[in-house]
N, C-alpha and C positions, 0 to 999 in steps of 0.2 A: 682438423684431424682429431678424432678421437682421442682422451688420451687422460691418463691421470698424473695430474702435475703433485711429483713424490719428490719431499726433503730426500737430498743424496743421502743423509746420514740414518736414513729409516731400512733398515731390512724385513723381510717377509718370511714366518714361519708358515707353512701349509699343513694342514691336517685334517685329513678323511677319516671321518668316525661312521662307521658300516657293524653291521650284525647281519653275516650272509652266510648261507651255507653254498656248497660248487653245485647249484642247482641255478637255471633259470638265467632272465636276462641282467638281473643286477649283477649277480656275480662274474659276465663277463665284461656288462660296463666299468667295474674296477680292474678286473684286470687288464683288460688291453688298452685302456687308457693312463696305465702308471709309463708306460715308458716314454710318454709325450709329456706327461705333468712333470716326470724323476727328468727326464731334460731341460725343463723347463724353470725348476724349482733347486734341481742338485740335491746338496743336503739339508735342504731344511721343508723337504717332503715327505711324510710319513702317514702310515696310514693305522687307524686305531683297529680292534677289533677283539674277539673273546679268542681265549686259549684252547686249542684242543690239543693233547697231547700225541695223537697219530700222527692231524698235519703240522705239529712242531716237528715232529723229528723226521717228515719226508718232504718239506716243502721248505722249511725256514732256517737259514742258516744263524747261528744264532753268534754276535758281538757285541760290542759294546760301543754306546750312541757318541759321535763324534759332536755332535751338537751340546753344548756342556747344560743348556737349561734344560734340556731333555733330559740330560745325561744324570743333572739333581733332581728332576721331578721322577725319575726310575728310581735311585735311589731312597729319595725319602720316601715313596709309598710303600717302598721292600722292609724300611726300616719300622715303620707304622704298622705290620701284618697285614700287609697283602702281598701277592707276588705278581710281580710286572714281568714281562720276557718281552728282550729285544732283539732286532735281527735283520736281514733279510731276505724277503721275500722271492723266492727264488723260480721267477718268473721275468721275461721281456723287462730289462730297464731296472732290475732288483731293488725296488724301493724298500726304505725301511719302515717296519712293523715294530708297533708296540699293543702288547699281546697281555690282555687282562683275565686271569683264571679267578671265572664266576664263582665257583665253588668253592675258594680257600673264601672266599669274603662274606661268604653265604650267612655266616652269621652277622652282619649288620642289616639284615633283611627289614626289619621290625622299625630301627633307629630309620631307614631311607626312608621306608616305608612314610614316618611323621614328615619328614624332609619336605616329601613329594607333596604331600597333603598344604602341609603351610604354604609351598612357594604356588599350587596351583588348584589347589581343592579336589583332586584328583586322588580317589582310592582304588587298589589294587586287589582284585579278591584273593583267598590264599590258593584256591583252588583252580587258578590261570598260571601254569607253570611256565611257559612262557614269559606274559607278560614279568612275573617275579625274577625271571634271567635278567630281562630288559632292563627293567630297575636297580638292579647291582649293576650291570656292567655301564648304564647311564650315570647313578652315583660315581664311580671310578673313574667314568669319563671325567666329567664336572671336575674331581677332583686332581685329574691329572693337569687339565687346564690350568687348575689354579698356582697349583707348582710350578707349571711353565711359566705361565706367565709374571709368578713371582720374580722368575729368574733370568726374563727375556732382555733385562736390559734395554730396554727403548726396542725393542723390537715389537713389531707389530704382526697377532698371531691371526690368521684364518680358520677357523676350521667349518667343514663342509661337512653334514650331518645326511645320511641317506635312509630314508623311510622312515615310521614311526617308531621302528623299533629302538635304531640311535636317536631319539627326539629326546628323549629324557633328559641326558648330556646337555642339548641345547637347553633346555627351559630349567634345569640347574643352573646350571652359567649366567642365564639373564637374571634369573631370580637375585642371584649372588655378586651381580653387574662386575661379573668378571671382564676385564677390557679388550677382549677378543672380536672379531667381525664374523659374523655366523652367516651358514647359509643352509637352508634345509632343501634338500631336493625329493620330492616325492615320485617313483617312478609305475605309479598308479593308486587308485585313495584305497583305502582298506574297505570301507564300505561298497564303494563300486563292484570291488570282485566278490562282495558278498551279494548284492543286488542283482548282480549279473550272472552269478552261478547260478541261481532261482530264478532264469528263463523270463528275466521281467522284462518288458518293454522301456530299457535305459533310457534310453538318447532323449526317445520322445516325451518324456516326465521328469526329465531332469530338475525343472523349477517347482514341480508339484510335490517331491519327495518331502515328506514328513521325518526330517534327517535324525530327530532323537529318538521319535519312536522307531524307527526301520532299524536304528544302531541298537536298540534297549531289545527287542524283540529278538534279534540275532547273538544278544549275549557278549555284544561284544564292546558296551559305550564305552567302559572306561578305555579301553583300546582308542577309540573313534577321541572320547578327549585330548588323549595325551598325545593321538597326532595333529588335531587341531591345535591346541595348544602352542607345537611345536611351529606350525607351521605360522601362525602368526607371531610368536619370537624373536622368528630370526629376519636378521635384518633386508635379507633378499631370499624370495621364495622362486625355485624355480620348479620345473617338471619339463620331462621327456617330448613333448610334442604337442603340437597346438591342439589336438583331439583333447589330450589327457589334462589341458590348461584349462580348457573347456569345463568339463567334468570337474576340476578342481575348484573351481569359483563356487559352482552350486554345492559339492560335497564341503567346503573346507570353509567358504564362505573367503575368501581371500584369491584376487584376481594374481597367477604369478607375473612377477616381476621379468623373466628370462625363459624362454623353450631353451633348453639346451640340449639336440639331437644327441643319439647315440649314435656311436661310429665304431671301426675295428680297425685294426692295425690292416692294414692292404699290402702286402709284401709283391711286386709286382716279377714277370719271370722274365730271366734274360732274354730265351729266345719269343718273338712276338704270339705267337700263336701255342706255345708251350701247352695251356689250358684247351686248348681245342685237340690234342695229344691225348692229356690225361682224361678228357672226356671218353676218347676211344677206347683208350685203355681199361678204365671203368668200367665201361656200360658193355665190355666182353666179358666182365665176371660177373656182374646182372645175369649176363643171358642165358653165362650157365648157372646160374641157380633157377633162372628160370627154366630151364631144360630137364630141371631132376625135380621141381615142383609141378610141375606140365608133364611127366614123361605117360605115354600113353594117350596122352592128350592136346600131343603137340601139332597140331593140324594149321598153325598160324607159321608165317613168315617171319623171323624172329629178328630180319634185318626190314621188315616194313614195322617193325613193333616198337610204339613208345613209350618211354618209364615216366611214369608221374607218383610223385609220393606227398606224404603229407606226414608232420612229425612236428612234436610236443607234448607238453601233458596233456594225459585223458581226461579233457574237459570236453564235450562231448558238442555243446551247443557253443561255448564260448572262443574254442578252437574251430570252428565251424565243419566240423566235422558232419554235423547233421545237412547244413545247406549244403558241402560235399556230394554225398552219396547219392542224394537225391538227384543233384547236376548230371553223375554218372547213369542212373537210371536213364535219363533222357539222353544222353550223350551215347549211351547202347542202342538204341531206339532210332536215332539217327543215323549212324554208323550202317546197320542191319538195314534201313530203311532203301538207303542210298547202296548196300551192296560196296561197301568198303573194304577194300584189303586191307586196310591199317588195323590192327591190333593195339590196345591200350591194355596195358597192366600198370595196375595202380597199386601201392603202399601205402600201409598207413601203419608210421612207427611211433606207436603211442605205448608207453608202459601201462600195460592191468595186472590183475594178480592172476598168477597162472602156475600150472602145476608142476609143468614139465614139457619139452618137446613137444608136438604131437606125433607119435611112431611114424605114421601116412607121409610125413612130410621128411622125417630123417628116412626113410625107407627111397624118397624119390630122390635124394642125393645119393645113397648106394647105388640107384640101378645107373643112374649119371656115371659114376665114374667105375663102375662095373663095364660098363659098355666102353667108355676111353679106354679103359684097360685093354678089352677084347680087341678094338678098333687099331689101337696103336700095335699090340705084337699082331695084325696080321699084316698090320702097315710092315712092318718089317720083316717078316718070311718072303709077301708079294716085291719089298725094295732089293730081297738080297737073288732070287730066284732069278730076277728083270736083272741086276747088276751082273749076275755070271753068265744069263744068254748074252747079255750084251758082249761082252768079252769076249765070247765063242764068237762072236760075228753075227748073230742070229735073232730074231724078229720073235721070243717069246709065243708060244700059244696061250692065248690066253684062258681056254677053255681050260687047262691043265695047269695054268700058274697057283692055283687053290687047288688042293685037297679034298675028299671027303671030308676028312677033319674038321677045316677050314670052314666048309660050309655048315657043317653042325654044331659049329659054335656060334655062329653066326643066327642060326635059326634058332638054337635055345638064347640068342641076347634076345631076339626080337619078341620071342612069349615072353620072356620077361618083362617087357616093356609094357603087356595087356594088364589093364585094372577095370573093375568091376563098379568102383565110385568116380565119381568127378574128383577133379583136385582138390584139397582142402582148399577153404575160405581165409584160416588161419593157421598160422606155424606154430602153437605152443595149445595145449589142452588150457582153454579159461576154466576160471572157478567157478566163477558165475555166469555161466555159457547162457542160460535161458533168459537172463534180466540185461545182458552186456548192451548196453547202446549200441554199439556198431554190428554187433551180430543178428540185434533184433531187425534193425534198420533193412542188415542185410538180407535176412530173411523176409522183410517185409514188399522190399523191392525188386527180390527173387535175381539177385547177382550170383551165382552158386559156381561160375565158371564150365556152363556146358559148353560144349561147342560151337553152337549158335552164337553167343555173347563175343560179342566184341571188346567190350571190358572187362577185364578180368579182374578180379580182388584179393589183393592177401595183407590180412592184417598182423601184421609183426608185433605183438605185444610186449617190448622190449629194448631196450636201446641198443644198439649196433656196436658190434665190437669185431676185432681182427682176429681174434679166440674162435670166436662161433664158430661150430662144428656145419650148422646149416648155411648163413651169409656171412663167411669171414669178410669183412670190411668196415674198418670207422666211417664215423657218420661224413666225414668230409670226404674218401673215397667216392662212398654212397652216392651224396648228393652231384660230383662231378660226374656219376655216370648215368646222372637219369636228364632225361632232356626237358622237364617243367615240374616247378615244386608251387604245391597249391596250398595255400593259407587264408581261406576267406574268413577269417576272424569275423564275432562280433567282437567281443571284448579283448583290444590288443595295443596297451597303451605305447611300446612302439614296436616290435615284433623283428626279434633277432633272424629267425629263420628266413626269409627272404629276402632281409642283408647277406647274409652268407653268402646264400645264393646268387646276387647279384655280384657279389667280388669274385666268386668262383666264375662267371661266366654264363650262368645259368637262369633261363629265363622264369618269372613266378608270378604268381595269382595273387594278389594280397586285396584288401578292402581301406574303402575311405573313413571307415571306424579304427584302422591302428594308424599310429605314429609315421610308421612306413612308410603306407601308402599317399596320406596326406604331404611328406615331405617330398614326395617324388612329384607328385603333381605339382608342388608348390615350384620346384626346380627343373623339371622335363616339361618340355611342350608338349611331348606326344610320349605320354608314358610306353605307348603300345608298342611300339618304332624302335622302344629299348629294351623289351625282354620285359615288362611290367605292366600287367594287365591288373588293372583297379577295380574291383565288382562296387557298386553302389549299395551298403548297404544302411543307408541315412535314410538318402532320400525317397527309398524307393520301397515297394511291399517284399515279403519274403518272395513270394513266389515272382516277379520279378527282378529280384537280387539274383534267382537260381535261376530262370532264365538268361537273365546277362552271361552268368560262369559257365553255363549250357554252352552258350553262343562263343565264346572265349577258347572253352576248350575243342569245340568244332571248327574254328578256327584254325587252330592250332595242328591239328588231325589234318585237316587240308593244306598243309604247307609244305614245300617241295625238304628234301634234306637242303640244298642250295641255301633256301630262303633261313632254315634251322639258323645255319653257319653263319647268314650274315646276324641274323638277330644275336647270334650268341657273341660277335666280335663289338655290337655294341652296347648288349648287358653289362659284359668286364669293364668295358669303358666308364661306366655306370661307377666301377668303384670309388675311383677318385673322390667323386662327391663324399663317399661314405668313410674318406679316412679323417682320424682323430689329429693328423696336421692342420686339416679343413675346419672340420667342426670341433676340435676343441678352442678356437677363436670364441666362441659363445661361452663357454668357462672362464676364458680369459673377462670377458665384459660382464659374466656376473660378478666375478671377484674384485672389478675394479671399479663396481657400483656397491658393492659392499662395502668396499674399505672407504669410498666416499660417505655412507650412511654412518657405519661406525665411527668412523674420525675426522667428522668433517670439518674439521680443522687444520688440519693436516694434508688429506687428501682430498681433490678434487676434482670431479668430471664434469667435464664441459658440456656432454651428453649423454642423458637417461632411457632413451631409446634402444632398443636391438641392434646390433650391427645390421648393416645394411647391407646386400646381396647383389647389388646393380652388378651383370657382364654375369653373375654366376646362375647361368640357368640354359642349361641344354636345348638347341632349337630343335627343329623339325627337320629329323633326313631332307635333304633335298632329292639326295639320290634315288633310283627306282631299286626297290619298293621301300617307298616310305615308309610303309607297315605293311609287314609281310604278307599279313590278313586281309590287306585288302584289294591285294588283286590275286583273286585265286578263283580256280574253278569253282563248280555248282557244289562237286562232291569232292570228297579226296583223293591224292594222286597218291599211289606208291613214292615210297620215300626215296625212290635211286631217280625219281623223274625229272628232269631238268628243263627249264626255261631259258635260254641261254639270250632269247630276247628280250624277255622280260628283265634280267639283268643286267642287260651290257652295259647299261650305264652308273651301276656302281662303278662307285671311285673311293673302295675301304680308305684307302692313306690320305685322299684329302679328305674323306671325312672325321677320321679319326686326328688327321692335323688339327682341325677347326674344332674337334671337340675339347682336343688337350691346352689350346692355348685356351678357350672358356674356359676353362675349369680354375687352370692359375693364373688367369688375372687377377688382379690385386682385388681383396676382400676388403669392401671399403668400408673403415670407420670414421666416415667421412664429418667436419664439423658442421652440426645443425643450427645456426642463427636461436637464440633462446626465443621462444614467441613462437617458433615455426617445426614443431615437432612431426619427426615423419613416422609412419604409423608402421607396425610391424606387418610385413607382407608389401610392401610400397614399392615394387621396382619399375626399371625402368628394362624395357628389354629390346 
């Protein structure tokens, strides 16, 4: 068995040192992973990070540290000039936070600054304002450690460093052989997203990269040192995903030690099919915005129409936005070809700079609920007219149940409804509408939403709110009401958004370049069979990547609703794998290969290897359809078409029985014989 053989009389302080803003995926792998570590650790979990005074006083409840070496390393930095704040964090599992204001300290810039230089030879320019945050609030670190652990009493302290921005911390600490067990986690290299935003060919030059000039030329080495640095420090390196481990060896020059997946909290619903509900429910306020976005050009089936979107930052190539649109073009093409009833309208919720609404597009939500207005009081003249013949005993004329009136209200909704343009492309007037990536794209492959196109396009340049005058709905609404979320990432070291998506229920497109998608395959027999369709874009050319997602999302288009529902009852299934009970297991054995490195005297593992995954790996439906996509017609069926032979032989409840006991069987950390090390990815299935 696994296991670290620990003196009873040693206790465990835990401490995450982060510099993150509520942007992006780091920031939600700390927070929805405190309330599985804060159960795990109690009080002697805390998490470092810089002060801002807004979210002091609307996020963190602010007390005083019950933990007493805490409790003196707050105090004596208070008493030295600086100002610490502590509290808690007032999120799932409330861990406490200790909270370092960069700016009161701002004057030892100069003094770190030598600090830095001696313990690593590493200089800061004055003119990287960043970087010079990073170095104060890394000094502060260092030095709250050393407080700590001044006062920890035989206690043995952890702390877990995230990106390069908390590295400084780390390589203070070693420089100063503070006796702490470090781990730095990188959740993608800084160079990589700089090599990758400049449309280079990554993957395939990995070993070719000339790594100090590509950092020096981008302006950014001393950056690139001080995460190297970091990352060889500490005593166990990990990173997010076997892709991003990859990447890491040739950028950082150091193989990690641990993948430790990202996960989210999985809140599962009482009643079984709950999510198949709010699916419904969602995707009918989709369809009216799509109704007042489309009005005059509503010539589509709006119950054969599917929602697909795509959402993140506007990184145009590296969110694969560009392999996207393109797919689309041929996916119209196809659609048109074959004479399809299916309708696809696609999002893409990406924030750019924009000026305002566009009028065209708040103009087509008035005549929407212009016309419910009209629709609904004639609904009710026609319900009370019908309700009093009824009552007389008598059969209504119907020719006389409207009015004059009645009908010429009804024929001024209907000119209303006449426009002279197509629909907009986009809902917000851009700034830079003529140079926009997605505009030019779209103009280039002539998506404009006539009536002819099958696909339709609106790019939301904005994040999704329940405010919005146009699509009131948060992004989690959103995404329960569209029925496939597409992420063909190049560069996606593990790619939050088709996690979600899979816990929600909902089927996604992701690529074998993020985190994601290599985990599912690593874990799923038949990614397809779950709602997780994996585009190749390693091994394969662009224009065969976009063929694949072509053929993906035609797929997709040809599936019965039937087929929808079952794939979506075994996406949510999907979650389990993706909760922080499951995969925070792999935190656990990095920290308990750390405390073995730092104190190996003290502490010791009998195994250095990754946990091992034997029993935890989703098989292959047996049931029909395996994969929804692969037994379907030539072209696409209307979405109300049923197979009812083609089905019979699901069996949802045994399948989902045999998928629930895989999941928790026991996660073995099993003992490996010294001499006989089993290799990460090793199962047995």
């Amino acid at each position: 068995m696994h296991r670290i053989e620990q003196n009873s009389n040693h206790s465990l302080v835990s401490l995450n040192s982060m510099f993150i803003w509520k942007v992006g995926g780091i920031y939600t792998v700390i927070q929805t992973k405190a309330k599985t570590t804060a159960d795990e650790w109690g009080d002697n979990y805390f998490l470092i990070g810089p002060y801002f005074e807004h979210n002091m006083k609307t996020q963190v409840e602010q007390c005083e540290p019950v933990n007493d070496a805490v409790r003196r390393a707050v105090d004596a930095m208070n008493k030295h000039g600086c100002q610490v704040h502590f509290g808690r964090w007032l999120i799932e599992g409330s861990p406490y936070v200790v909270l370092f204001d960069i700016g009161y300290s701002a004057w030892n810039l100069d003094r770190w600054k030598g600090d830095l230089w001696e313990a690593c030879g590493v200089g800061i320019p004055y003119h990287d304002r960043e970087a010079n945050d990073m170095l104060i609030f890394g000094s502060l670190t260092a030095w709250f450690l050393k407080e700590v652990t001044d006062h920890a009493d035989g206690k043995h302290v952890i702390a877990q460093f995230h990106e390069w921005q908390a590295g400084i911390g780390l390589i203070l600490s070693r420089a100063r052989k503070l006796p702490i067990a470090t781990i730095f986690t990188t959740h993608a290299t800084l160079l990589g997203r700089y090599l990758c935003a400049a449309n280079i060919d990554f993957y395939n030059h990995l070993d070719k990269f000339n790594i100090d000039k590509e950092a020096g030329e981008r302006q950014i080495y001393h950056r690139y040192c001080m995460e190297r640095a970091s990352v060889h420090c500490a005593h166990v390196f990990t990173t997010v995903s076997e892709i991003t481990a990859i990447e890491a060896e040739h950028m950082l020059k150091r193989k990690p030690d641990v993948v430790t997946p990202n996960g989210l909290n999985v809140k599962k619903f009482s009643a079984v099919h709950e999510f198949q509900n709010l699916h419904a429910m969602y995707k009918a306020r989709i369809q009216d915005f799509v109704r007042g976005h489309f009005y005059g050009h509503l010539d589509f089936d709006l119950e054969k129409t599917l929602f697909l979107f795509i959402a993140g930052r506007y990184e145009f190539s590296n969110k694969g936005a560009d392999i996207f649109l393109e797919s689309l073009s041929r996916l119209n093409f196809l659609l048109r070809m074959h004479k399809s009833e299916v309708t696809v309208v696609v999002f893409f919720i990406m924030p750019a700079k924009t000026n305002n609404f566009n009028v065209e597009t708040l103009k087509g939500q008035a005549v929407r609920k212009q016309l419910w207005d009209i629709a609904h009081s004639v609904k009710e003249k026609f319900g009370k007219k019908l309700y009093d013949a009824l009552l007389r005993g008598e059969i209504p004329d119907m020719n006389n149940i409207l009015d004059r009136d009645d009908i010429t209200i009804m024929k001024r909704a209907i000119f209303s409804t006449q426009r002279q343009s197509l629909p907009p492309v986009t809902t917000h007037n851009m700034i830079d509408d003529s140079t926009d990536p997605i505009l030019s794209t779209i103009r280039r492959i002539g998506l404009f939403n006539s009536r002819t196109d099958r696909v339709k396009v609106i790019l939301h340049p904005e994040f999704l709110s329940s405010t919005s005058p146009l699509l009131p709905m948060d992004y989690e609404e959103f995404v329960r009401g569209c029925h496939l979320g597409v992420f063909p990432s190049y560069y996606e070291p593990w790619g939050y958004t088709p996690a979600e998506c899979t816990v929600m229920g909902i089927p996604s497109v992701t690529t074998n370049l993020s985190g994601f998608g290599c985990f599912m395959q690593e874990h799923v027999a038949d990614p397809t069979a779950y709602g997780i369709y994996i585009v190749d874009r390693r091994f394969r050319s662009p224009d065969d990547s976009c063929n694949q997602l072509t053929q993906f999302l035609y797929g997709f288009c040809k599936q019965s609703r039937r087929q929808r529902i079952i794939q979506r009852n075994r996406t949510e299934r999907l979650s389990d794998l993706l909760d922080w009970r499951y995969l925070g297991r792999y935190y656990q054995h990095a920290r308990h290969l750390t405390l073995s490195r730092a104190f190996p005297d003290e502490f010791h593992v009998e195994l250095t290897s990754p946990p091992t995954t034997e029993g935890f790996k989703y098989p292959r439906p047996s049931s029909v359809p395996p994969s929804p996509s692969g037994s379907q017609a030539s072209s696409p069926q209307s979405s109300d078409v049923e197979d009812e032979v083609e089905d019979e032989r699901y069996d949802e409840e045994e399948e989902a029985e045999r998928d629930r006991l895989n999941i928790k069987s026991p996660f073995s950390l099993s003992h490996v014989p010294r001499g006989k090390k089993k290799l990460h990815g090793e199962y047995k299935n």
